[in-house]
Every structure is written in C-alpha cells, then in structure tokens.
C-alpha positions in Angstrom: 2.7 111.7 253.9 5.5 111.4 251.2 8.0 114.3 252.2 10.5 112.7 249.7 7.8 113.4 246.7 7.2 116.5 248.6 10.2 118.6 248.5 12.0 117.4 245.5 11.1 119.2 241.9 14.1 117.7 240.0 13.1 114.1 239.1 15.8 112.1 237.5 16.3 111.9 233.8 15.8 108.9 231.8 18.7 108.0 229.6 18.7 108.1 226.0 19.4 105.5 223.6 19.0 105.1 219.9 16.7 102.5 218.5 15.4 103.0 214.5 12.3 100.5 214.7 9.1 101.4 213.8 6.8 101.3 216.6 3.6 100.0 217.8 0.9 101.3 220.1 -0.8 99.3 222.6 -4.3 98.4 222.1 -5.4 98.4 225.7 -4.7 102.1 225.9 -7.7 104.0 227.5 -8.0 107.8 226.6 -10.2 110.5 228.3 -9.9 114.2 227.3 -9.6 116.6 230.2 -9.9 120.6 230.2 -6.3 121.6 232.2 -5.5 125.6 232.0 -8.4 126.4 229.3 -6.5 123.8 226.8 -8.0 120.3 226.3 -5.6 117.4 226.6 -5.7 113.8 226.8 -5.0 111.1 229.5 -3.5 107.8 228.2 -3.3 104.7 230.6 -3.7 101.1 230.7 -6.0 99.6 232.8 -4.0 97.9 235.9 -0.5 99.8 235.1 0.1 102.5 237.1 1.4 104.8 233.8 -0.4 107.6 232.7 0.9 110.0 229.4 -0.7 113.5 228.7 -1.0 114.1 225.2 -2.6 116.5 223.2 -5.6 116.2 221.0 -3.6 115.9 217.8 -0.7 113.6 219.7 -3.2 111.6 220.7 -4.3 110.8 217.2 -0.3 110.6 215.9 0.3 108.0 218.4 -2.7 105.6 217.0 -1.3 105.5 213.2 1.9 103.7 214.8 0.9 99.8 213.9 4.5 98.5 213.8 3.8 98.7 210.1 3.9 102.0 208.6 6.5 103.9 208.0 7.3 107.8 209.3 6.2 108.8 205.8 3.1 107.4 205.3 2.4 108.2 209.2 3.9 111.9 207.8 1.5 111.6 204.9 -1.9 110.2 206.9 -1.6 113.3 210.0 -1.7 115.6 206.8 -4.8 113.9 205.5 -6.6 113.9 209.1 -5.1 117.3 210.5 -4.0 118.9 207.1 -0.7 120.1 209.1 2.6 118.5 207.4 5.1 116.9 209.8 8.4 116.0 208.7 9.2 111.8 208.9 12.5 112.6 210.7 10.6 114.8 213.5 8.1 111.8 213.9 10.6 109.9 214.6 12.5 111.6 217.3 9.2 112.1 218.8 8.5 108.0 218.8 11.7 107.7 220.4 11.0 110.0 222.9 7.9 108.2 224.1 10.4 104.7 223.8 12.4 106.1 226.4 9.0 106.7 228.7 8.1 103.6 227.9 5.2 104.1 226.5 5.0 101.2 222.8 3.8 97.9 223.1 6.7 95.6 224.0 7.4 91.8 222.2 8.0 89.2 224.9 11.5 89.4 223.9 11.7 93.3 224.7 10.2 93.0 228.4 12.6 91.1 229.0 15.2 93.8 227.9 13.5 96.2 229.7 13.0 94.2 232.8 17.0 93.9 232.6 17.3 97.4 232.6 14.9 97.9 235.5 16.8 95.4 237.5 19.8 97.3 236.6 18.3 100.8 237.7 17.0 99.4 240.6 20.4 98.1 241.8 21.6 101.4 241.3 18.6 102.6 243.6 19.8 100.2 245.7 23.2 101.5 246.2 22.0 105.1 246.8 20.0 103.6 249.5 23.0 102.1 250.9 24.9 105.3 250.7 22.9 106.8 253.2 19.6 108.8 251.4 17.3 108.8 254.1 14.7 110.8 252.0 12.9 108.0 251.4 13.1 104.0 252.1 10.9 101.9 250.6 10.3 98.7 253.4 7.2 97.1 251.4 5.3 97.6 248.5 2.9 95.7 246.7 -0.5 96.0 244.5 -3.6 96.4 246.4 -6.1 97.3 243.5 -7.8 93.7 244.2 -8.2 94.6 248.3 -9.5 98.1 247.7 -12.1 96.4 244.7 -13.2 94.6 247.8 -13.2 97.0 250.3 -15.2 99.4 248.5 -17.9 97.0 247.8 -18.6 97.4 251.6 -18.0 100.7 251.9 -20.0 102.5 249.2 -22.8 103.8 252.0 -19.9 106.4 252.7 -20.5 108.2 249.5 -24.4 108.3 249.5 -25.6 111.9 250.5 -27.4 110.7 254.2 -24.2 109.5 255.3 -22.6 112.8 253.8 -25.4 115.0 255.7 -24.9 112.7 259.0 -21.2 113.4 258.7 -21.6 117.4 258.6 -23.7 116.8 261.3 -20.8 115.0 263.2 -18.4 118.0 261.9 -20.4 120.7 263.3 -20.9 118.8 267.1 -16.7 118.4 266.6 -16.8 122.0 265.5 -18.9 123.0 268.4 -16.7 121.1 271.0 -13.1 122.2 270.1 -14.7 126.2 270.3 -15.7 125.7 273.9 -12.6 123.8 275.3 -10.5 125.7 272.7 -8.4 127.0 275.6 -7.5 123.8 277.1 -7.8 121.6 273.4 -5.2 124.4 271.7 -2.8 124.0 274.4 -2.9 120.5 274.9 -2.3 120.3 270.6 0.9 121.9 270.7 2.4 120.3 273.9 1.3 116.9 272.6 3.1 117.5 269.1 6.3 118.7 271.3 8.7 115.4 271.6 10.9 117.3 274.0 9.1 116.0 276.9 8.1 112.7 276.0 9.4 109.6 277.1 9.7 106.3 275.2 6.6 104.8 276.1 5.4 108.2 275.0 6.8 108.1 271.8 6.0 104.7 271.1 2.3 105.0 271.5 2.6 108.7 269.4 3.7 106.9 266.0 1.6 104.0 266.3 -1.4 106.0 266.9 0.3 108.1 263.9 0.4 105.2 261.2 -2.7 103.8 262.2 -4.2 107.1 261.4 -2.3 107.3 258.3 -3.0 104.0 257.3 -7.0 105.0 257.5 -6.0 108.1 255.8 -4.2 106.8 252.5 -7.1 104.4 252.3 -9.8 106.6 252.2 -7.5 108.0 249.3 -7.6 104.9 247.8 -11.1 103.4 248.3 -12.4 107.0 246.9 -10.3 106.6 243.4 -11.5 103.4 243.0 -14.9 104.6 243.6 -14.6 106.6 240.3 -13.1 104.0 238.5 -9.5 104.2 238.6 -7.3 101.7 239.7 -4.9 101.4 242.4 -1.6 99.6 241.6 1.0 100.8 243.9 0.7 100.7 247.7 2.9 99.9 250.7 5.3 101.2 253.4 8.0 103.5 253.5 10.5 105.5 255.7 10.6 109.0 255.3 13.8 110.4 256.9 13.5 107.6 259.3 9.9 108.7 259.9 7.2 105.7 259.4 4.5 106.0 257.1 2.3 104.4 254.1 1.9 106.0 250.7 -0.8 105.1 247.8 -0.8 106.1 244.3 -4.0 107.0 242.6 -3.0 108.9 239.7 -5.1 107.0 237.9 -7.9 109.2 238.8 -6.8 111.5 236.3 -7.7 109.8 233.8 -11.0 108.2 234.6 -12.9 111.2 237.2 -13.2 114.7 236.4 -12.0 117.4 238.2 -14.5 117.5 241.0 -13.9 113.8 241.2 -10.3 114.1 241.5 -10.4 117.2 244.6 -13.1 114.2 246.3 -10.2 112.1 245.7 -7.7 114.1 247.5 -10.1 115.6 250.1 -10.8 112.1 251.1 -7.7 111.2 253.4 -8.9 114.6 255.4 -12.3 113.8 255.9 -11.7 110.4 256.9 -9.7 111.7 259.6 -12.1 114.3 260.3 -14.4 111.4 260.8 -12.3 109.5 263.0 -12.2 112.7 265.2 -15.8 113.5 265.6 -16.1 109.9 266.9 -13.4 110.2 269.2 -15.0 113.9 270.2 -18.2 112.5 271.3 -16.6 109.3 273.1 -14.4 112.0 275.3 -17.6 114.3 275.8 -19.7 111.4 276.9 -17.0 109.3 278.9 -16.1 110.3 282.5 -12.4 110.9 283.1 -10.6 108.8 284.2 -11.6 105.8 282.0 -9.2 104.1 279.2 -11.6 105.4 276.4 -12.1 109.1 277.6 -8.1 109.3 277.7 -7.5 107.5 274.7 -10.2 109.0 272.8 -8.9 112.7 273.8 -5.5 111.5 272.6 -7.0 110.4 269.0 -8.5 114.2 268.9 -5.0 115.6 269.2 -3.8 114.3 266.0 -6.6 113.8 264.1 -7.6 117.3 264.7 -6.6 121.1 263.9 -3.2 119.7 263.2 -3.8 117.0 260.3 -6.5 119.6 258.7 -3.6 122.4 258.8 -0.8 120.0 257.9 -2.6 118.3 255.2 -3.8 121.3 253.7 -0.9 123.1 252.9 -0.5 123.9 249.5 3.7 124.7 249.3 4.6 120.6 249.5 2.9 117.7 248.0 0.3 117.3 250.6 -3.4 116.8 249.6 -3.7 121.0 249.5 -0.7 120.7 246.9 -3.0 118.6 244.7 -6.5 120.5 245.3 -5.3 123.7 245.0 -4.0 122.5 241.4 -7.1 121.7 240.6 -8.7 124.5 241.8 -6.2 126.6 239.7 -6.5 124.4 236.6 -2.4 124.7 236.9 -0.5 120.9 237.0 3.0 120.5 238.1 3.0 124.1 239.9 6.1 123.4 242.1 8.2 121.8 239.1 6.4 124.7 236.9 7.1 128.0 239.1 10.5 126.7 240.5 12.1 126.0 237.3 10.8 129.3 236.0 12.3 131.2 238.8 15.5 128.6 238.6 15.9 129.3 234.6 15.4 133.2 235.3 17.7 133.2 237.5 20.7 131.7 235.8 19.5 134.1 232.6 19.6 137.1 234.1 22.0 136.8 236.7 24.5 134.7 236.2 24.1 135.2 232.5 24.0 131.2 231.5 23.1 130.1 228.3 19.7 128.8 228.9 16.0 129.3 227.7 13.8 130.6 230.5 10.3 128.6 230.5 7.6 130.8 229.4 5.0 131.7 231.9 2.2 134.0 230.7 2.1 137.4 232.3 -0.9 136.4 234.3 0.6 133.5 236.1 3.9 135.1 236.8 2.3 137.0 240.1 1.8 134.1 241.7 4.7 131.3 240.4 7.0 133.6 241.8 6.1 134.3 244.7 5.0 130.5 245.3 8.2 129.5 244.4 10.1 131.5 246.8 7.4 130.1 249.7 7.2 126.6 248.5 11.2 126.3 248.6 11.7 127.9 251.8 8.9 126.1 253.6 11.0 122.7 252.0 14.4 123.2 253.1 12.7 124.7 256.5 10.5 121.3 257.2 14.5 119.4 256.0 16.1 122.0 258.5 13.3 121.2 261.4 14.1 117.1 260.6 17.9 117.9 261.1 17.7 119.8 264.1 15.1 117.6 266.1 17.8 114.8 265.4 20.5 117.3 267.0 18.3 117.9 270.2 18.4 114.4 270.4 21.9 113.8 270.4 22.2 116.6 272.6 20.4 114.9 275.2 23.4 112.5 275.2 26.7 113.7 274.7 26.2 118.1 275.0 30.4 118.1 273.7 30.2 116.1 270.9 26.2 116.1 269.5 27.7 118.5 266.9 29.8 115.8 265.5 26.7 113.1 264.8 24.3 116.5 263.9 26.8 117.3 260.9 26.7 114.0 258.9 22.4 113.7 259.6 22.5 117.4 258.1 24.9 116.1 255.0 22.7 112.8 255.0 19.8 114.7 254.4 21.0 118.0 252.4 23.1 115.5 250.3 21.0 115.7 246.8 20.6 119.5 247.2 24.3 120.2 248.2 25.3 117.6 245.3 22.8 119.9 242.4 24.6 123.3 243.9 27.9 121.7 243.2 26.8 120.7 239.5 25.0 124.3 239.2 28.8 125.7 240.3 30.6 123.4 237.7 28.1 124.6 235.1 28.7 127.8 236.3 32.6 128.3 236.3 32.8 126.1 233.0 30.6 129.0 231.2 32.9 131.7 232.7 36.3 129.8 233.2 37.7 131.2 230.4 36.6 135.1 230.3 37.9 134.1 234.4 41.3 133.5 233.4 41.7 136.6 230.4 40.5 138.6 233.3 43.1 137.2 235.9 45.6 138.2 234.2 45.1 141.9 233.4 45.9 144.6 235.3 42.9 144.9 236.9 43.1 141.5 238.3 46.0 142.0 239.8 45.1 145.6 241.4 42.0 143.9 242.8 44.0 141.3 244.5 46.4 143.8 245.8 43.6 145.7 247.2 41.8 142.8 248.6 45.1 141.2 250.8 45.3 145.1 252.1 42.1 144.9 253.1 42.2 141.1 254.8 45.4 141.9 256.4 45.2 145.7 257.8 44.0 145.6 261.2 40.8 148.2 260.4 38.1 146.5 262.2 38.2 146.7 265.8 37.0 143.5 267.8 33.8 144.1 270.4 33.0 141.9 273.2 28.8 142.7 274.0 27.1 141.6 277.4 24.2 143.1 279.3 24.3 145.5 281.7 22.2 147.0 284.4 22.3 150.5 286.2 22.9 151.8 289.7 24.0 154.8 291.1 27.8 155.2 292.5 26.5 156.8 295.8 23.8 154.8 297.6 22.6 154.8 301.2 20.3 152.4 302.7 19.0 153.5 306.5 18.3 151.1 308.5 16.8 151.6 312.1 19.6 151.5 315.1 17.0 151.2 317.6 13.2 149.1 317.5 10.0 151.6 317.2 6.5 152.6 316.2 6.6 154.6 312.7 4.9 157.7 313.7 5.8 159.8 310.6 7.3 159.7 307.5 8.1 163.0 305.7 10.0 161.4 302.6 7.9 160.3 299.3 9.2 157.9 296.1 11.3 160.2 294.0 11.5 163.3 296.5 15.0 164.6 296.3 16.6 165.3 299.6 19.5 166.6 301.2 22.2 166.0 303.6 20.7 165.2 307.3 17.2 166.2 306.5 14.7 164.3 308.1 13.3 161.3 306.4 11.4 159.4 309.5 10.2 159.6 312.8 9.8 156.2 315.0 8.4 156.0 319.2 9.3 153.6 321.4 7.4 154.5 325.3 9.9 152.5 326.8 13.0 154.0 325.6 11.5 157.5 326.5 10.4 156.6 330.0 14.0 155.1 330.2 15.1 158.4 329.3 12.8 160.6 331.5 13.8 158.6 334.6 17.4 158.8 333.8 16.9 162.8 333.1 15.4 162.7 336.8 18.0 160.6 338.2 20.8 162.7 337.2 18.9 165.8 338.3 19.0 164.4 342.1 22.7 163.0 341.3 23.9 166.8 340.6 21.5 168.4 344.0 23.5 165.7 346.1 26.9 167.1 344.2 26.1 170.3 345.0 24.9 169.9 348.9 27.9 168.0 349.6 30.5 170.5 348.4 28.5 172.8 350.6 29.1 170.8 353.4 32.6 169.8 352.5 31.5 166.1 353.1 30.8 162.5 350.9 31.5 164.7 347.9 33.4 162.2 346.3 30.5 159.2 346.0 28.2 162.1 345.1 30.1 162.8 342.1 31.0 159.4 340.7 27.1 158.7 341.2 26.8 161.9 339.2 29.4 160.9 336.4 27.5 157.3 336.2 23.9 158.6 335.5 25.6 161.4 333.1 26.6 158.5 330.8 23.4 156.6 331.5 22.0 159.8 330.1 24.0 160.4 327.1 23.6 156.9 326.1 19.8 156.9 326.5 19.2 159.8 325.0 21.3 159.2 321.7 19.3 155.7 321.6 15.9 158.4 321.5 18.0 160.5 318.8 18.1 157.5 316.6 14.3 157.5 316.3 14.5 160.1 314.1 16.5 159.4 310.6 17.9 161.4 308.7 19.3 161.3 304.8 23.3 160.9 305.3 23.7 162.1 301.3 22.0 164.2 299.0 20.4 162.0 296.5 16.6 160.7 296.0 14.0 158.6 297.7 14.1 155.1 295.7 12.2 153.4 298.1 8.9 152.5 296.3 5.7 153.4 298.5 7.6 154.5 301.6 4.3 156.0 303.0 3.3 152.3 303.9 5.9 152.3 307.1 3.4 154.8 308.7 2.6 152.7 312.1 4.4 149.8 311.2 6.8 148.5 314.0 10.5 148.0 313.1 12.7 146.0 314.5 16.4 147.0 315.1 18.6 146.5 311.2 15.2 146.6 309.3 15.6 148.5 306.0 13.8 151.6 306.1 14.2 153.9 303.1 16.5 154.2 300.4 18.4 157.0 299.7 20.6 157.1 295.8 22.2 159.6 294.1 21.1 159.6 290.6 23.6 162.4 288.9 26.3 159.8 288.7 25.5 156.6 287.3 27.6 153.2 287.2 27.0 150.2 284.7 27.6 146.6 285.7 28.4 144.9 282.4 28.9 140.9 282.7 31.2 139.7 280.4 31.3 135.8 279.7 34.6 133.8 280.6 35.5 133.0 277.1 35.9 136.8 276.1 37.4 138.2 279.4 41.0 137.6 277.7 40.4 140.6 275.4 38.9 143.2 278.4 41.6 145.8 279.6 41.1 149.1 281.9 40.0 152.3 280.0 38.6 150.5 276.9 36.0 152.5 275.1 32.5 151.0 276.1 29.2 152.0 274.2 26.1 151.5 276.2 22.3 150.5 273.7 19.3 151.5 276.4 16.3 150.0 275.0 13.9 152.8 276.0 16.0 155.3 274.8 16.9 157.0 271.6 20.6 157.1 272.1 23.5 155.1 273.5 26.0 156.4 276.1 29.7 155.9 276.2 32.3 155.4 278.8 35.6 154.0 279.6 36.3 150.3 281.6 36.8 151.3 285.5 36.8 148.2 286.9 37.5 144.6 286.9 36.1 141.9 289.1 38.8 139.4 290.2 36.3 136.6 290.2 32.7 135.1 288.7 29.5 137.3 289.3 26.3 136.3 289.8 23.8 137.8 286.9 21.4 139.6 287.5 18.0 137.8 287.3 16.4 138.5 284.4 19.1 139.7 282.1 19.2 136.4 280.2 16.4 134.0 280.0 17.5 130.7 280.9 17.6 127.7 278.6 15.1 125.2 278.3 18.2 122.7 276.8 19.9 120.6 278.9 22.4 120.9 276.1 23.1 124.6 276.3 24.5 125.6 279.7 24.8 129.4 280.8 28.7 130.4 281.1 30.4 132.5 283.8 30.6 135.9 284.4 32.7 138.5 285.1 31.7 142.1 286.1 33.0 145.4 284.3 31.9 148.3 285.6 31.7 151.9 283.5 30.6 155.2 285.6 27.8 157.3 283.2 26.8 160.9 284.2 22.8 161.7 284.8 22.7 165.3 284.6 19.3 165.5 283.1 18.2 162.0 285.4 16.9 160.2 282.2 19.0 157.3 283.0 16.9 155.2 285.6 17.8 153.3 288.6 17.8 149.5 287.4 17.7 150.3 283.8 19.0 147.8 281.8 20.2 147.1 277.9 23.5 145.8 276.2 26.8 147.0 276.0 29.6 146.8 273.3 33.5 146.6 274.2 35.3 147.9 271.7 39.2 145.8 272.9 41.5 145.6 270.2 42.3 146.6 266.3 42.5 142.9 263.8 42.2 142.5 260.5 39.8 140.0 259.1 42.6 137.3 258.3 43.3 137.4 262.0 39.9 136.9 262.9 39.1 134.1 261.0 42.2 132.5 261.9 42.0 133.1 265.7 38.6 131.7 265.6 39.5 128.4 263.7 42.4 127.9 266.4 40.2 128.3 269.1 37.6 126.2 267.6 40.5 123.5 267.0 42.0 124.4 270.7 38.6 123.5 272.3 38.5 120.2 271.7 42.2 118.7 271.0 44.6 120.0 273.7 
C-alpha cells in the first residue's frame, strides 16, 4: 500500500531546458488506442521500460513523422497532407521539446549518457530529501522482477480458468457464511486486533510480519495478473511508508496492452488473492479444534485478511486499488490530480482573486469532483493526522511531560511538503497583493482600522469563564436512622410523598423492649403502693421512695426507647428514599438508614473546579448553570469555597483510558438555586460556567503563553 503515492496530487516538475535538434522517435514504441471519457486516445510504451505517454489520435501520428531528418516544416507540411489541419513549424517544435523533457525521443549512446548524468544528479538530490527527514516514503530495495513474474505465471495460470474461478466463489460464499454466524465475536475481535494500544512487542512483531507477508501475496497477485494480459512488470521492491513496512509493484503497463475489464481484473487481483488466503484460513479455524497452533494462527490470518483489507483496499478517496477501479468504472483518469486542482484553481480565482486559469470541468462532472475533492483531501491529511498521533501515544507511554516535544517534530516530519506548498501558496499570494497591501496601509482607512483593532485587543470586554461540572442536592436534608433495633411493622411514607414536620414516617416492634416496658410499668405501680402504705404508717418511707424514684427513671428510659420505634420526619421536605415500601418486615438494626427525608424548594450546586483554574474563583462571582434535560440554564452567585481537594463525583467525568492523560484535582464551589416549581431534581447534573474577571484578548493570549512557558522552566 503506497500512502506516499496515495495522498500526494502535486508531483514535481521536470525542469526545462532548451535544445534546437530535430528529433527522432523510437522504433520499438508499441501503440494501443483506448476509449477514456467517450474520447479515443493512444497508449505509447516500450516493451520492458516502465514509461507510458497518452497521446491523441492525431499526436500519435505527429510523433511518427519525427526521423531525425525532417525538418518542422516539412513535418508542418506532411500533418497537413494526412490531417488537412496546418500546424505552425515553431508550435511543433515547442511541442518536441516538451516530450524531450519527458523523455520520450530515442537517445544516441552519447545522450544516455547525459541523461544518466542528470538522473544521477536528481537522484542525489532525492537523496538528500531523504536525509532531511521525509518519511513519506523510503525506498529500501528495488529491482526488476518482470523475468520472476514471466515464470511465476507460467505455474500459476490455472488461477484464471473459470473452474478455479467458480471453486473460489464457492470458497467466498462458505467465508461469507462463517463471518455472518460468528459476526458477533469475528467483528469484535477485528477491531481489538487492529488496536496497537494493547499489544506488546512480541505482539507487534508477529502483526507486521503477518502484514507484509500478506502484502507481499497481495502485490503479486497484482503483478502475476498484468503479466497475464501481456504487460510487463519492470519496477518492484520494498519501501518504508512513514516508517510503515511494505512492498509496492508497478503495472501501469496494463494500460496499454488489456482493456478496461482487463485492467479493473488487474486491480481487483491483490483483493481477491487475499480473499483467497482468508477462505483457507476460514475453513482451517472451522475444522481445527482450539487450542491447536493452526486454529489460532489461522483465526489470526482471518483478522487481516478479512472485512478490513476488503474495506481498506476498496476505498476509492486515496490510491488504493478502489482509487483505480472506480476510475475505470467512471471512464475518469487522474480524478484526485483532476478534481483537486479544479477545486485548488477555483479557489485562488474566486477567492483570493489570483491570476490563474481555472481547469475546465464539464458541468456534468463538477457534482462529483467537488465534492470528491473535499472527501479525498480530508480523508488524506486525516490517515497523516492518525500516523502522527499514534506516534504521540507512543511517546506518551514514555515520558507523559515531554511526549509533546518528540510529537511536534514527527508532525513537522510528516506535514513538512504540505506546510512547505502553503508557505509558497502565501508568497504567491502576498506578492499578487503586496502592493495594493501597502497603497492601502497607508490611507486613512488603514490607519482607522488599526486604531480600532488595538482598542479592541487591549479593552478588557471579554470576561474570562472557568466551566466544571456540577451536581445537585438540596440545602436541607435529613436522613433517619433507627435509635433502637426492630421489626418494620408499617411504613406510611411513599417515594416522592411530601411530608411535614414530625409526621409519622415508620412504625418498627421489638417484643422485648415492650415486655421490658410492661414489667417496668408494673414495677413502678407496686414501688408507688409501697410509697403510699408507708406514709400511712409513718414508717421505711424513705427506701420506699428511692425504690420508687429508681423504677421512675427505669420507666422513662424504657419507654422513650418504645417511642423511638416510631419515626417521624424532623423537616418538611419529600420522601427521596427510592422504594421505601420494601422495609415492611425487614429487621433493622440500631444506626441503619431508614428513609430519606430532603427539602427540594432550595437547591445547592456542587461545582468542581480544577486546581489550575481555582486562582481566578472569588465569593459572589456570577455562576450560570447548563442542565442537560432542561431548556434553560439557572444563575447564581459563588457561596462557598472548599479549603481543600474534593472527591468527584463518580460519573461526572469518564476516566481516561491514557496513562498519559491523568485527571487533575478538585476543588468544590457551591451555588444555592431556588426550586419553586421542583423541576430541578435531586442528583441532577450538567456544567457550569464562572464568569471571574474582565481581560482583553492581548492579556489572554499573553497570560496563556507565560503560563505555558512557566510550566515547564521555573
């Protein structure tokens, strides 16, 4: 897979240079006329180069009139005779020059060896961007390999007869049949073997060889299948790909020698070959018990050969197989370089109002380069943005402080060529308008707008908000608890019921406690006879009333143990307790929660606040609260401080799956709400704004670039 080819759509220009010879046209050039985009046009190539030129019919026969001998105005006066359209000598020749610079005339033994000096020197120049740190794409081998696929497909031609075609649908629809049962537990397993977060080296190691064997196979089949329709292939090897390992073949020669059925066969070939590969590994996992090297291995090989090489290959917005069938499909070449430098040209037309020709796209084919070229571009520089920040989780792993540091120069590395083109497209750009730039900087307008613009950067008119979540309680709670163990023998309150002050709520027994009671209550009946028979006698009156005074308090004591059975609602509030008909006959112990009693008219938000922004939060600054299942936001004024870290709530903030990305501390602000209408709900939560001080946006920007610089040298 070529991601360097991929993503870029500006290929470097060859450079110009005069040369006033008359040329000469290879004999060993091969033609075959194609039908691309309803127009007919011809495919030049020589057989073993890896070249191919697109002319058109009447190029086609220009280009065979150059014999070395002629001049431009006989070759002027024969087009007229063939064609009967007159071509001026001097345009002929601009046009032979042209094709000079693509290298397209026969060459003297004596001019290879010019241009081999010139490739040498290009190369070194390759050479030194390599060494400068492109990691789009580095080329480790590369040699010609037409002579080992000639060979290989003389073995292999059984794959394109139509049994082995029919037995391989066959295959595809058993493969088919298999990933739709165990879709559940094959889905899953695709996307957590494709996640590199949990691997481990040995897991990683084993991923990319499996990966470049596969590849291998897969360019191959690529390969073998051009060959098959008589092209050649001249240009194989291995190559690094942002680091990333992987083979490349080019079989462009296929345009010239199959048609276009041929040529999507050609490009479909890498993805059936894998689809292959998978079907065998498919029926080795179904027929293999687990536990066994091959029923592990071979469920490994389905993984990667499976729903995620068909959908990765397939995708038409970078030059992936689906780039190249779908331009076939389409009849439409070049449709990235096409539709992006239509919409690039348009753009610098219209709106910064360069002096450049927009390419003409017919009306029919501007509904979908457009849009294309919007997709294809963003799904580039987000496939560039996914290789940058994989390489940042794996710093991260490593040094959380500093991964930023080594995360910047990988993003540079690999945004370099499209950071270096914006910088050429803004010299370009303030050349064209430096000069109407300057007339207007120094009119009075200018000058106003400047004054207006350091007014504006340097009033304090934005006001600075700290935002944190919040949750919501009432201000007046009460939780009762039982004083005294017992049987729940009633309970009069229900969830929601609104209650008031020392109404009944429930009812506990405890037999032992009310036998304690009952034989107290008889006790102190006999105690207060005795009292009274003494005084009547005028004798022992004195042990008969301390007896009496110690079963009175045995009394009072028992029975206000029996008057704790019952409980009652100390505040007027609501029932929060969820389901408290579910105590009836339980047994509580003495302390166990019972029922909870809130008062929902006055309403108090916790708001955490994290440690970095608690140097802004003061008392009575204007807080606005966002409730998610509402339509409107409440405000209030800071209460409250906490002198020290809180504990957040759970489920406020998910927690991070990074080791890199810690949670901070928090403090807790508290801001009282009123609930007269009781829409606010007990627990509620949602996130509220701080609104602390008044700064203009030069203070801002500066505060934030000394705290950035503060953080790490101190």
């Amino acid at each position: 897979m070529n991601l360097a080819e991929a993503l870029d759509v500006l290929p470097e220009l060859p450079v110009s240079h005069q040369n006033r010879r008359i040329f000469t046209m290879d004999t060993r050039y091969v033609g075959r006329e194609h039908i691309e985009e309803g127009e007919p046009i011809v495919l030049a190539h020589i057989p073993g180069s890896a070249e191919i030129f697109r002319f058109s019919p009447q190029q086609w026969i220009l280009v065979h009139f150059f014999d070395g001998v002629r001049t431009y105005d006989e070759i002027a006066h024969l087009m007229q005779e063939e064609t009967g359209a007159e071509y001026d000598p001097e345009d002929l020749r601009n046009y032979a020059q042209q094709l000079e610079e693509l290298d397209f005339w026969y060459k003297t033994p004596q001019e290879k060896n010019f241009a081999l000096m010139q490739k040498l020197r290009d190369k070194r120049k390759k050479q030194k961007k390599a060494r400068s740190g492109d990691l789009s794409r580095i080329v480790v081998a590369q040699w010609d390999a037409d002579a080992l696929v000639t060979r290989a497909h003389g073995y292999l031609t059984f794959l394109y007869t139509p049994w082995f075609t029919a037995l391989t649908l066959v295959c595809f629809a058993f493969t088919a049949y298999v990933f739709f049962d165990r879709w559940g537990q094959i889905g899953s397993d695709t996307l957590r073997y494709y996640t590199f977060t949990e691997k481990t080296a040995l897991d990683l190691a084993e991923f990319w060889l499996l990966f470049c064997a596969l590849a291998f196979f897969h360019e191959a089949a690529h390969a073998v299948t051009c060959k098959h329709y008589g092209g050649g292939v001249h240009s194989t090897g291995f190559h690094l790909i942002y680091l990333t390992p992987a083979f490349f073949v080019d079989v462009t020669q296929a345009w010239v020698y199959a048609n276009r059925f041929q040529r999507v066969v050609t490009m479909v070939a890498g993805i059936w070959t894998e689809l292959i590969i998978c079907s065998f590994a498919t029926l080795l996992w179904w027929g293999t018990p687990a536990g066994t090297f091959v029923h592990e291995f071979s469920y490994k090989v389905m993984l990667i050969t499976g729903v995620a090489v068909v959908l990765m290959n397939l995708n038409p917005l970078i030059k992936l197989d689906g780039y190249y069938i779908l331009s076939e499909i389409v009849g439409i070449d070049e449709i990235k370089e096409r539709s992006t430098s239509f919409v690039s040209t348009w753009v610098r037309r219209k709106i910064f109002r360069l002096p450049v020709e927009i390419d003409y796209i017919s009306p029919r084919r501007r509904w979908f380069f457009v849009p294309y070229a919007f997709l294809s571009g963003l799904y580039s520089y987000l496939l560039l943005y996914a290789v940058a920040r994989f390489s940042g989780n794996v710093f991260r792993n490593y040094s959380p402080t500093w991964a930023f540091v080594p995360t910047i120069l990988v993003a540079v590395l690999i945004f370099k060529s499209r950071i270096r083109k914006l910088g050429k497209f803004m010299q370009t750009v303030y050349l064209d308008k430096r000069d109407r730039w300057r007339a207007w900087l120094k009119s009075p307008v200018a000058l106003a707008s400047a004054a207006v613009l350091a007014i504006f950067l340097l009033l304090p008119v934005f006001t600075d908000r700290v935002t944190g979540p919040f949750i919501l309680e009432p201000v007046n709670r009460a939780v009762l608890r039982t004083e005294v163990p017992g049987n729940v023998i009633k309970v009069m309150a229900r969830e929601g019921q609104s209650v008031t002050a020392g109404e009944p709520l429930l009812q506990l027994q405890d037999f032992d406690l009310e036998s304690q009671v009952a034989s107290s209550h008889g006790d102190l009946d006999i105690a207060n006879a005795r009292v009274t028979q003494a005084a009547l006698r005028y004798k022992d009156y004195g042990p008969a009333e301390h007896d009496r005074q110690r079963l009175s308090t045995q009394y009072k004591t028992l029975d206000s143990e029996q008057q704790k059975l019952e409980l009652r609602s100390p505040i007027i509030g609501t029932v929060v307790t969820p389901r408290p008909q579910e105590l009836q006959g339980m047994r509580l112990n003495a302390g166990a929660e019972a029922i909870e009693i809130a008062d929902l008219s006055h309403m108090r938000a916790r708001i955490f606040v994290t440690e970095s922004e608690m140097r802004d939060i003061r008392l009575g600054q204007t807080v606005k609260l966002l409730y998610p299942s509402l339509f409107h936001s409440g405000k209030g004024e800071i209460l409250t401080i906490s002198p020290s870290v809180s504990q957040l709530e759970p489920g406020l903030e998910p927690a991070s799956p990074y080791k890199g990305i810690t949670s901070p501390a928090f403090y807790m602000v508290t801001v009282s709400q009123s609930n007269p209408n009781g829409e606010l709900k007990y627990g509620m939560t949602g996130t509220a704004k701080i609104y602390t001080v008044r700064r203009s946006l030069a203070a801002v920007g500066l505060r934030s670039l000394r705290d950035f610089i503060r953080r790490k040298l101190w």
